[in-house]
BAFI-3210 file (N, C-alpha, C; in Angstrom, 3 decimals, decimal comma, padded with zeros to 6 digits):
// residues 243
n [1|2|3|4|5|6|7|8|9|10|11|12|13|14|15|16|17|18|19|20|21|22|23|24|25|26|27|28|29|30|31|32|33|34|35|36|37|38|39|40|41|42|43|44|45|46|47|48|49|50|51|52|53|54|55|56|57|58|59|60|61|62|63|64|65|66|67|68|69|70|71|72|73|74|75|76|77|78|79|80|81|82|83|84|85|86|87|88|89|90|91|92|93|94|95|96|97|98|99|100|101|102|103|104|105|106|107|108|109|110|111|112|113|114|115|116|117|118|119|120|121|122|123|124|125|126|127|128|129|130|131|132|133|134|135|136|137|138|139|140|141|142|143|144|145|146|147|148|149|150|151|152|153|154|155|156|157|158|159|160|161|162|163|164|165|166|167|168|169|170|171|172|173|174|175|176|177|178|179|180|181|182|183|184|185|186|187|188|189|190|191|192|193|194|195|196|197|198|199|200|201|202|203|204|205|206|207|208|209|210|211|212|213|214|215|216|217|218|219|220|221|222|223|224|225|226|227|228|229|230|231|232|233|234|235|236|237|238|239|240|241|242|243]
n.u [002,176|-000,882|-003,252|-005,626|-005,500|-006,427|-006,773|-007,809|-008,266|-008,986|-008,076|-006,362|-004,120|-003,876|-006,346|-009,870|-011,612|-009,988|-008,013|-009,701|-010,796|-008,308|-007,797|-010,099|-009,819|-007,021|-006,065|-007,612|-007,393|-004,751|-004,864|-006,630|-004,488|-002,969|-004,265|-004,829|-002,964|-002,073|-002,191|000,095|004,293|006,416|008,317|011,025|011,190|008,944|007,008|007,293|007,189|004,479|003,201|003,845|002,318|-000,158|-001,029|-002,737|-004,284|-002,025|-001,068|-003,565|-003,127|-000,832|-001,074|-003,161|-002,106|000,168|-001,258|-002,467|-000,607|-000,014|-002,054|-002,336|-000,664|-002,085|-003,753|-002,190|-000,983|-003,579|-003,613|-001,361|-001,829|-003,669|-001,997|000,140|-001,474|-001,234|000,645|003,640|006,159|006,181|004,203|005,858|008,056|006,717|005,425|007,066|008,627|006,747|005,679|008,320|008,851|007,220|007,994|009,950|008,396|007,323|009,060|010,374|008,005|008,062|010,196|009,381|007,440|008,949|010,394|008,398|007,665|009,856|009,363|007,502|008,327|011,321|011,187|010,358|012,820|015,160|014,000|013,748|016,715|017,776|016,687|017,341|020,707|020,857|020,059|019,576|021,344|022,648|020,928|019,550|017,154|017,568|018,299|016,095|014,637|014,991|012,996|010,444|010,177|010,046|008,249|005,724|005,469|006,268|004,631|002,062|002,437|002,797|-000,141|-001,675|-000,696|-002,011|-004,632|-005,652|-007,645|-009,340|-010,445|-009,680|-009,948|-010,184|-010,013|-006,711|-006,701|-006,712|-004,876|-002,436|-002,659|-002,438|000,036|000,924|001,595|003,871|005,105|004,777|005,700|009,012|010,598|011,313|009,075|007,588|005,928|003,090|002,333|001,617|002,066|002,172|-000,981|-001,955|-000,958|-002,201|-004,703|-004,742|-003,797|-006,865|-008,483|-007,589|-007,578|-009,444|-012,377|-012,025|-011,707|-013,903|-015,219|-014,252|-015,155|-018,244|-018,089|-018,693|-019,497|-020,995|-019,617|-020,211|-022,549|-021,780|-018,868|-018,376|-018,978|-016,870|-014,333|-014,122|-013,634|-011,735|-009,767|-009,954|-009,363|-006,500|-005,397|-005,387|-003,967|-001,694|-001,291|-000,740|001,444]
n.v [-010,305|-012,630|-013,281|-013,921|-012,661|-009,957|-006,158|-003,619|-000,441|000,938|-000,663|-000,411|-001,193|-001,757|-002,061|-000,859|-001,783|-003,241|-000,842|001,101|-000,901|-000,696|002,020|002,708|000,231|-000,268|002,047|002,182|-000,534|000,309|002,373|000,859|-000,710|000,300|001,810|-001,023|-001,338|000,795|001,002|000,079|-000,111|002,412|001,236|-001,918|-003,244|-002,907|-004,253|-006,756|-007,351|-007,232|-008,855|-011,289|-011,168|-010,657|-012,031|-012,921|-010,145|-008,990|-009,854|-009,271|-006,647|-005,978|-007,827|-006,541|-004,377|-004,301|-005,877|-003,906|-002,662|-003,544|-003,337|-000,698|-000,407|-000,950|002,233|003,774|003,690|004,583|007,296|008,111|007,937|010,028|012,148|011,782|012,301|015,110|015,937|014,521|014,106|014,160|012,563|009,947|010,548|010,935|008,535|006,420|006,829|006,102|003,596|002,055|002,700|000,716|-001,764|-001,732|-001,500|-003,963|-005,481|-004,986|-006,059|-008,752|-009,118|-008,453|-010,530|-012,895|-011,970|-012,047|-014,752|-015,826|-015,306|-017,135|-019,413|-019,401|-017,778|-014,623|-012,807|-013,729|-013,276|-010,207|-009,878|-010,983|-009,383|-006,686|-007,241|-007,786|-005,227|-002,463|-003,828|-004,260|-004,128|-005,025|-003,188|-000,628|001,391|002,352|003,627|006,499|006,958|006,066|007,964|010,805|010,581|010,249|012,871|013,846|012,944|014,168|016,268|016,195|015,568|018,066|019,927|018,851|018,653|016,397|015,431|017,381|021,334|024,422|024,534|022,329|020,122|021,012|020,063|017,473|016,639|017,889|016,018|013,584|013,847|013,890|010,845|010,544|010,932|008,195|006,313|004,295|001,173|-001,860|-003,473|-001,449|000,889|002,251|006,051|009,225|010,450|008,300|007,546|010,153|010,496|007,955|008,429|011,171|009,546|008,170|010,152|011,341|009,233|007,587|008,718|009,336|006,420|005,859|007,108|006,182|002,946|003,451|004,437|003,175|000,464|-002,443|-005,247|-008,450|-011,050|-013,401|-012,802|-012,124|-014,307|-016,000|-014,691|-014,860|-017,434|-018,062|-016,362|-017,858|-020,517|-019,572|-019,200|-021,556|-023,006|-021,722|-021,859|-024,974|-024,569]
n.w [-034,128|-034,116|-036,678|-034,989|-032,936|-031,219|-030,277|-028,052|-028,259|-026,211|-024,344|-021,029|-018,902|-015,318|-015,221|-015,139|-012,582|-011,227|-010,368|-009,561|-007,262|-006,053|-005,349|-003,488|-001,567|-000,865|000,403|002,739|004,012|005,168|006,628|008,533|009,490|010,764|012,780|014,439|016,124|017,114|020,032|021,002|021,709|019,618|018,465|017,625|020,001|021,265|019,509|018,585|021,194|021,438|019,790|021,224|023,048|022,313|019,394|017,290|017,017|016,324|014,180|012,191|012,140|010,850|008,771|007,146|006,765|005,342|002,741|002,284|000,874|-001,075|-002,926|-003,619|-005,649|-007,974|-007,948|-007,949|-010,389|-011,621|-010,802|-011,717|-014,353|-014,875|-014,148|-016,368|-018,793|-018,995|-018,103|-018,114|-017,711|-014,220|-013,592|-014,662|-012,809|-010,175|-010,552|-010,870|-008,821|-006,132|-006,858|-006,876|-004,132|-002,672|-003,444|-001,609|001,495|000,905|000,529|003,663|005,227|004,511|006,039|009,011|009,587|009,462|011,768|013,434|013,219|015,048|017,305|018,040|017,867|018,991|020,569|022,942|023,730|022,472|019,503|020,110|020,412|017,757|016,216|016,779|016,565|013,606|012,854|010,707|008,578|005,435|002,616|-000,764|-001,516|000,511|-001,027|-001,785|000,041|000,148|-002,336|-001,002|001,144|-000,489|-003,274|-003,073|-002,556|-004,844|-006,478|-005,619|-006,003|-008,912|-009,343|-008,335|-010,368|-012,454|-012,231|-011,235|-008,680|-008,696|-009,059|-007,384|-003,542|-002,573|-004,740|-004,432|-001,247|-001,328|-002,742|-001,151|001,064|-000,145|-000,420|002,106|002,767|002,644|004,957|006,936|008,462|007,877|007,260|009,655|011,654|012,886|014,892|015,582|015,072|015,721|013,433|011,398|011,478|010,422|008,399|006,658|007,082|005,217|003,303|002,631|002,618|-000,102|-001,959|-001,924|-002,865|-005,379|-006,014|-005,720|-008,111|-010,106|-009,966|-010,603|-012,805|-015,020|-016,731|-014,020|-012,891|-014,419|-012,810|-012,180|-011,566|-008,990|-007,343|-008,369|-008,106|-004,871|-004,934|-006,140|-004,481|-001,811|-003,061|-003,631|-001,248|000,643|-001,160|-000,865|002,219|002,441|000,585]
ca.u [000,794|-001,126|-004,305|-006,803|-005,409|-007,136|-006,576|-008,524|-007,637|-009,544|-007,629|-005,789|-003,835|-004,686|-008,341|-010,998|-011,625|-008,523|-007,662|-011,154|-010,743|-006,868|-007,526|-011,004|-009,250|-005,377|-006,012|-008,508|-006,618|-003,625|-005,423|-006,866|-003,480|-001,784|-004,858|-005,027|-001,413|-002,018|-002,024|001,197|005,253|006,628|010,029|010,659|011,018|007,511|005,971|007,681|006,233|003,045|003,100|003,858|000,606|-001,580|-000,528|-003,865|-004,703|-000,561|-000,723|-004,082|-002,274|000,428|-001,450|-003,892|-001,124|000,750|-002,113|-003,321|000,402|-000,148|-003,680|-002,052|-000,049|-003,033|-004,274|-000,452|-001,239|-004,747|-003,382|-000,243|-002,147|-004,537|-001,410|000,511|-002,404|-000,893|002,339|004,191|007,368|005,768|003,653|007,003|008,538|005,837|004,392|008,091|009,314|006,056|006,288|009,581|008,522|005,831|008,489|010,599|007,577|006,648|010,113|010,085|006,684|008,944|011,141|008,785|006,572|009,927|010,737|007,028|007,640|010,633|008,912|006,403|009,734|012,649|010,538|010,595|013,976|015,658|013,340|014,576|017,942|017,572|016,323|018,508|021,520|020,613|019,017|020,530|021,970|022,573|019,856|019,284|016,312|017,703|018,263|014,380|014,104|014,383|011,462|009,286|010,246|009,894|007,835|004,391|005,362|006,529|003,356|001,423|002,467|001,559|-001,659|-002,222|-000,672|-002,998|-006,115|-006,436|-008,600|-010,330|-010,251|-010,170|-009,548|-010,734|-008,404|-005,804|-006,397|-006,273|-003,096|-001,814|-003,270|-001,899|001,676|001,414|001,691|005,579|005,206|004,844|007,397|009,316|011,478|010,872|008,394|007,137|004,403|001,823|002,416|000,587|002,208|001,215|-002,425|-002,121|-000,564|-003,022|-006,304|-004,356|-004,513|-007,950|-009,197|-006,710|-008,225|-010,709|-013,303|-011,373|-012,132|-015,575|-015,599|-013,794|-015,772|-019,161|-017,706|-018,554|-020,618|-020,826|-018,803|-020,907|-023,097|-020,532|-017,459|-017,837|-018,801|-015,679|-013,157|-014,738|-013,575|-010,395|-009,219|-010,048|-008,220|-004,871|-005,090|-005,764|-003,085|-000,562|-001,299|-000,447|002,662]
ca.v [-010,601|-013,481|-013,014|-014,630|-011,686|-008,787|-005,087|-002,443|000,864|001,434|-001,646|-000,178|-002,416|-003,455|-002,225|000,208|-002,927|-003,472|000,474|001,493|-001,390|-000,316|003,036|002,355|-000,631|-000,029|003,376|001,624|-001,302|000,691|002,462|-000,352|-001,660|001,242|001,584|-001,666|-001,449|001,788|000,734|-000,434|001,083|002,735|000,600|-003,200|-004,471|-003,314|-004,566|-007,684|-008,052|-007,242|-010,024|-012,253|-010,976|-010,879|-012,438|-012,574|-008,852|-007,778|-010,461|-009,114|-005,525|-006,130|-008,406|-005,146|-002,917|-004,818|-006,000|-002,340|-001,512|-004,032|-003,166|000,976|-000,583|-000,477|002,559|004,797|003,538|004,887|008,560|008,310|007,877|010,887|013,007|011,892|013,111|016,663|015,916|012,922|013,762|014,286|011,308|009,162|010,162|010,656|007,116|005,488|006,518|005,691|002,452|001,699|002,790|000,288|-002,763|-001,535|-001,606|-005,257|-006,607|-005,010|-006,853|-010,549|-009,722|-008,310|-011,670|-013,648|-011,936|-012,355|-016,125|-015,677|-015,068|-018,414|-020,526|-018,967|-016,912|-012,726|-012,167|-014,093|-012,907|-008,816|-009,829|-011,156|-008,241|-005,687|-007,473|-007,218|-004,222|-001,738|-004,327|-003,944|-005,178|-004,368|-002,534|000,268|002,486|002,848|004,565|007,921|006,668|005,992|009,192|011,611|009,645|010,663|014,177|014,157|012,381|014,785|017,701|015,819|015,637|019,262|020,710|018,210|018,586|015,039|015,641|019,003|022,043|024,694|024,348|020,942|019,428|021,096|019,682|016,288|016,464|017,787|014,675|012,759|014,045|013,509|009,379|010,139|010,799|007,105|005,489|003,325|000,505|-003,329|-003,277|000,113|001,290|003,638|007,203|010,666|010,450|007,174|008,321|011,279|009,543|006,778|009,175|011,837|008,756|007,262|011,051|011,511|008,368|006,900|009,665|008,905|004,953|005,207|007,400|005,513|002,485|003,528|005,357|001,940|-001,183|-003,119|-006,954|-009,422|-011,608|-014,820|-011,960|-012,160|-015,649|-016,645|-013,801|-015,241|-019,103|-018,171|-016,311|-019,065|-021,262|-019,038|-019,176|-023,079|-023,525|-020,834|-022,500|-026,240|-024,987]
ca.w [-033,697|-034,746|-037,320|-034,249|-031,687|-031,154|-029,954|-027,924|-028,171|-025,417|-023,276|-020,041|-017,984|-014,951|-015,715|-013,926|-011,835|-010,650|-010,157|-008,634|-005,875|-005,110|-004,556|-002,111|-000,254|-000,205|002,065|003,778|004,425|005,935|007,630|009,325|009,782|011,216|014,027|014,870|016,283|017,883|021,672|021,462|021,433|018,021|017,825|017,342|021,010|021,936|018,574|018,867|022,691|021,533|019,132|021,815|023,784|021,028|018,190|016,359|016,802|015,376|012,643|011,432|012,006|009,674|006,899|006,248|006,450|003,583|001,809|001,236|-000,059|-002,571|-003,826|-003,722|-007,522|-009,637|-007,433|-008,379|-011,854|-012,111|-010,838|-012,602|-015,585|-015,191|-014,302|-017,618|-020,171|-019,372|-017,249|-018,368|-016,477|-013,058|-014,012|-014,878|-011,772|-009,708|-010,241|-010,549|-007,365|-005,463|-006,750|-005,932|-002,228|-002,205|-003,393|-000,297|001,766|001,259|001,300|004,784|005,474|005,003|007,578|010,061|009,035|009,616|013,315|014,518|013,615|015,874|018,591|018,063|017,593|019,309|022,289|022,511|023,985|021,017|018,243|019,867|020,164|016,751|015,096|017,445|015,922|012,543|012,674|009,762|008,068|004,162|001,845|-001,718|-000,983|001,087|-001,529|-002,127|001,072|-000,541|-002,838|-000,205|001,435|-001,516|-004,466|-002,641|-002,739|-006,249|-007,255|-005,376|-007,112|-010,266|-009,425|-007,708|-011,428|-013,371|-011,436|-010,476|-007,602|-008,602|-008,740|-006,127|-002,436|-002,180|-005,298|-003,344|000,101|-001,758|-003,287|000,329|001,900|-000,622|000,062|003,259|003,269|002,981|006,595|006,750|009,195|007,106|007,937|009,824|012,721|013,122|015,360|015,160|015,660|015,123|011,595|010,739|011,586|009,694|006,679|006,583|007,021|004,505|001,947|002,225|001,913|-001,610|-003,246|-001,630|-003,595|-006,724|-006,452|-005,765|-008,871|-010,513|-010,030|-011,137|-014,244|-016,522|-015,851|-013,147|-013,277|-014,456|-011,806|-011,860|-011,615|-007,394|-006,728|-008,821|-007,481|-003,621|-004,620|-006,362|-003,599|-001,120|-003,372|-003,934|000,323|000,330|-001,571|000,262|003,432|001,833|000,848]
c.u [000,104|-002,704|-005,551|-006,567|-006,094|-006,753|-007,618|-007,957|-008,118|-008,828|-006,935|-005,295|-003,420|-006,119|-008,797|-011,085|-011,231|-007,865|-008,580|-010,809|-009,422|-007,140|-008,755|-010,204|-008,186|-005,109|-006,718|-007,909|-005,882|-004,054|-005,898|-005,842|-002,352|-002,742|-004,979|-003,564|-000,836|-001,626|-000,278|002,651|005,790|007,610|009,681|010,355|009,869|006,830|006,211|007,050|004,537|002,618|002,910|002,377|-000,293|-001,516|-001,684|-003,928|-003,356|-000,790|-001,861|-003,821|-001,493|000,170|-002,040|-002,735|-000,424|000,046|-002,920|-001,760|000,461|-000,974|-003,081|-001,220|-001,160|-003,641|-002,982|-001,246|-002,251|-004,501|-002,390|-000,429|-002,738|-003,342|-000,616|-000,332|-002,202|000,938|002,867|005,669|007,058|005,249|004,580|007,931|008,192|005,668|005,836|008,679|008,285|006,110|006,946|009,209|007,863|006,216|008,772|009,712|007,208|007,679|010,404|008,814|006,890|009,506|010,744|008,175|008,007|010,371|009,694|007,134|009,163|010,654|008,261|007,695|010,563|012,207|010,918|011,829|014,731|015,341|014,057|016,037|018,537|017,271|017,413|020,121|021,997|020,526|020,030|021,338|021,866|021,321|019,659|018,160|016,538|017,663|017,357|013,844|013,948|013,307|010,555|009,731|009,598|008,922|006,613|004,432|005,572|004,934|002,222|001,233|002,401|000,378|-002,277|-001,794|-001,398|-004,136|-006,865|-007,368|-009,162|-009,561|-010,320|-009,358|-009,376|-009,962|-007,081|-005,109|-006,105|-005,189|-002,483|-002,102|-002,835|-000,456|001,954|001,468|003,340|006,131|005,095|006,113|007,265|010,193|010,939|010,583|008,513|005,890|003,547|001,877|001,630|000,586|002,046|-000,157|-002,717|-001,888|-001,373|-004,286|-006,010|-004,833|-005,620|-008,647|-008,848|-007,461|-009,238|-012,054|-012,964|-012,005|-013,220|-015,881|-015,957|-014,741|-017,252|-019,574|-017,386|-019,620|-020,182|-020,151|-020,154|-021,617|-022,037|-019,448|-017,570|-017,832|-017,265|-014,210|-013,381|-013,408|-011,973|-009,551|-009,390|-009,073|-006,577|-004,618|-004,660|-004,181|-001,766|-000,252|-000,834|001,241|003,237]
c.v [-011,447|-012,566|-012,925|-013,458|-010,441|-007,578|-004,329|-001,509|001,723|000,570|-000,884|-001,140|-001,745|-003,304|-001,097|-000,980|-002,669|-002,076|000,568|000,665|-001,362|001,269|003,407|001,629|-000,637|000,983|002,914|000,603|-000,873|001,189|001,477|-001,108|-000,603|001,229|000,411|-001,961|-000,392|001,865|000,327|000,385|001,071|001,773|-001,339|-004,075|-003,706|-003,455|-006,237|-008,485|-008,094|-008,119|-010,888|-011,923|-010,449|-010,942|-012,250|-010,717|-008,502|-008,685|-009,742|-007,381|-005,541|-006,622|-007,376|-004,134|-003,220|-005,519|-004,950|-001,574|-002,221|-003,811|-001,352|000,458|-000,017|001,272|004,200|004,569|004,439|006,598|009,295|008,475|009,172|012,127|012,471|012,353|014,443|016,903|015,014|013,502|013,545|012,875|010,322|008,963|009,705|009,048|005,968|005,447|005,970|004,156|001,530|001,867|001,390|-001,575|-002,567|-001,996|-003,164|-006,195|-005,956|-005,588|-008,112|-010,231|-009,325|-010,172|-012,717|-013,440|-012,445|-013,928|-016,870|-016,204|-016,391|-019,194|-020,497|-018,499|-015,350|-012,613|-012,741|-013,487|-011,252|-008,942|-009,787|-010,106|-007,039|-005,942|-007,098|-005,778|-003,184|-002,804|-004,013|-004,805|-004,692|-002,931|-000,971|001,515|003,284|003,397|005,944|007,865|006,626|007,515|010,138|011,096|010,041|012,309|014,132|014,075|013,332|016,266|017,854|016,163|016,744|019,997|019,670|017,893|017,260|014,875|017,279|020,167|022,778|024,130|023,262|020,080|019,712|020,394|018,047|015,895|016,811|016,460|013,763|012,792|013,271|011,803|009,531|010,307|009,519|006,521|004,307|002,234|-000,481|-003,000|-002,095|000,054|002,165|004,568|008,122|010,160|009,819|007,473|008,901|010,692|008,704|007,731|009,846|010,846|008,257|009,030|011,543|010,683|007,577|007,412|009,297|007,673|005,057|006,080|006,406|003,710|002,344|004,264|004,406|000,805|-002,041|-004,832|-007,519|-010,520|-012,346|-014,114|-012,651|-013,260|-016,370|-015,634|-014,286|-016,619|-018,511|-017,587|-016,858|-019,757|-021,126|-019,424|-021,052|-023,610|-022,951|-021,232|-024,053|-026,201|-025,037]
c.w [-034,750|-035,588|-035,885|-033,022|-032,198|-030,281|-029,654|-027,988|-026,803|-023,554|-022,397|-019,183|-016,536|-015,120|-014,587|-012,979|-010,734|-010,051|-009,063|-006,985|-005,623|-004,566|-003,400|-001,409|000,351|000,618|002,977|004,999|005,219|006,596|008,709|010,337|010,770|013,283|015,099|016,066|017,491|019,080|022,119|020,865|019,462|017,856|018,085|018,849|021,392|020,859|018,861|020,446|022,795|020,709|020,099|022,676|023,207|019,781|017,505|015,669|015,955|014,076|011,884|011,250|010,779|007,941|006,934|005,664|004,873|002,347|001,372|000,809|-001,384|-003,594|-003,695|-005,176|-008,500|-009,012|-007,897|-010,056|-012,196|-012,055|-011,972|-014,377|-016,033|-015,268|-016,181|-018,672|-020,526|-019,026|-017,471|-017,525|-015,011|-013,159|-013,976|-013,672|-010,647|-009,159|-010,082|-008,999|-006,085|-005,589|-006,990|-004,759|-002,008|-002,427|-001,989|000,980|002,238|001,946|002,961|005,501|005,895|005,982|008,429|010,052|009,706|011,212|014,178|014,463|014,789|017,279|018,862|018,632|018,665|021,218|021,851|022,946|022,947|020,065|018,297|019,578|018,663|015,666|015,416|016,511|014,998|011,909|011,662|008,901|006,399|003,472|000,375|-002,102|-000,011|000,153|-002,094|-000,709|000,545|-001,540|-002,014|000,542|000,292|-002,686|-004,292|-002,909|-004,027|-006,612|-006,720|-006,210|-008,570|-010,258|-009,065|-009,819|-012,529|-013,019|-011,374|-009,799|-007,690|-008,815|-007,834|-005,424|-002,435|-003,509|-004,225|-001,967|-000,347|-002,217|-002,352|001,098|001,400|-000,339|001,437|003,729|003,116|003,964|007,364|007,483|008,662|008,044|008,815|011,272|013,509|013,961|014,784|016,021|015,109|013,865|011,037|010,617|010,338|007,921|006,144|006,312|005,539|002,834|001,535|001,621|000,564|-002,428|-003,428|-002,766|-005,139|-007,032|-006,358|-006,899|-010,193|-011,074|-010,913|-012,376|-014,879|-015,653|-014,884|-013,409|-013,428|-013,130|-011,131|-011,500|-010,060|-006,854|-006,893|-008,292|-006,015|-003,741|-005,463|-005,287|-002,227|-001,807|-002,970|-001,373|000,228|-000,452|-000,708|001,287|003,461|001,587|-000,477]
res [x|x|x|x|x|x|x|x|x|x|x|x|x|x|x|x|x|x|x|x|x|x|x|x|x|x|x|x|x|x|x|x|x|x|x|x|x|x|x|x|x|x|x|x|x|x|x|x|x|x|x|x|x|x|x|x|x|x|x|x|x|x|x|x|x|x|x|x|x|x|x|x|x|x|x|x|x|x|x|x|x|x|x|x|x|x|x|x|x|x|x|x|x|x|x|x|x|x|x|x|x|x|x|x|x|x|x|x|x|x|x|x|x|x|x|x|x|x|x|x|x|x|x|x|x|x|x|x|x|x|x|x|x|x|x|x|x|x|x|x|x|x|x|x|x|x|x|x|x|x|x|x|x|x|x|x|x|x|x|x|x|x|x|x|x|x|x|x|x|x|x|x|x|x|x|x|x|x|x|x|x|x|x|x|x|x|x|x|x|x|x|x|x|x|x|x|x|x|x|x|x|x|x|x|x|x|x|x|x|x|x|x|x|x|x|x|x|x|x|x|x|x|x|x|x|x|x|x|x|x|x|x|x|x|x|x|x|x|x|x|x|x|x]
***
């Protein structure tokens, strides 16, 4: 380390920020993303047909769904952290195997993202055939299915023996609610069932309370913080869409 660098002792990476708004928006988000989806069948050839008759409504289905598993990183971190101050193994596994689930997760996100453009391109009886084919095929990624299965429960029972969410009944029912997102149907173009529901509600009530603690436990961003987080993420799109 150079003379001109500097050290907090107080630094955390990715930040209250960055934590606070993963664990408000990334349950929110999925949630969002699980309901929006609802009306239509659990397996790929009626997600896939419901793409084709309403593409808007499934695409903005799917981006929430996987844009609140990305903003759930800093959101694992922020729990994972409170359980390690007493539990560092639970904490270690806890927060490793969740996310690992939550890689698995996205790279299933590309190849839903890749069949729905299937359907644009190819037409729906190609795009099912197409996936039907495939379907089970090997991928590096498979072996993080038992992470996403199990990784929520681990991490739950971190946080119920390190009173993450309270004491009492009501810690309790939070660390149950939190378990329960490993009810979560995994795997490439999924519908929405009870247990999605349940999994999705289970998480916004686990951390949602947390982030909005979270949040207002330090100062607020600076004025310029939102105009400039607004225009950079316009940009990062702007550019994504370019190519």
């Amino acid at each position: 380390m150079t003379t001109t660098e500097r050290t907090s002792p107080d630094f955390r990476f990715p930040g209250r920020p960055a934590e606070g708004a993963g664990l408000v928006l990334g349950p929110v988000l999925i949630l969002a993303g699980v309901l929006l989806r609802v009306e239509f069948g659990d397996f790929f050839p009626e997600q896939l047909a419901a793409f084709a008759g309403s593409p808007v409504l499934m695409t903005a289905s799917y981006s929430a769904f996987v844009a609140g598993v990305v903003l759930l990183w800093p959101a694992v971190a922020a729990v994972t952290r409170r359980i390690g101050a007493s539990h560092s193994g639970w904490a270690m596994w806890g927060g490793g195997l969740v996310t690992a689930g939550l890689f698995a997760r996205v790279f299933h996100a590309g190849v839903n993202h890749l069949a729905f453009q299937l359907v644009d391109v190819q037409g729906l009886e190609v795009a099912q055939r197409a996936v039907r084919d495939q379907y089970g095929a090997f991928h590096v990624f498979q072996p993080l299915n038992i992470a996403v299965f199990f990784g929520w429960v681990v991490l739950a029972v971190g946080a119920w023996r390190a009173g993450v969410f309270g004491a009492g009944v009501t810690g309790t029912a939070r660390c149950v609610a939190l378990g329960l997102m490993s009810a979560m149907p995994l795997g490439v173009l999924k519908g929405t069932g009870p247990m999605s529901v349940l999994a999705a509600a289970g998480l916004c009530v686990a951390l949602v309370p947390l982030g909005v603690r979270v949040l207002r436990d330090g100062p607020a961003p600076r004025w310029w913080a939102y105009p400039l987080a607004v225009a950079v993420g316009a940009g990062a799109v702007l550019l994504g869409t370019l190519g």
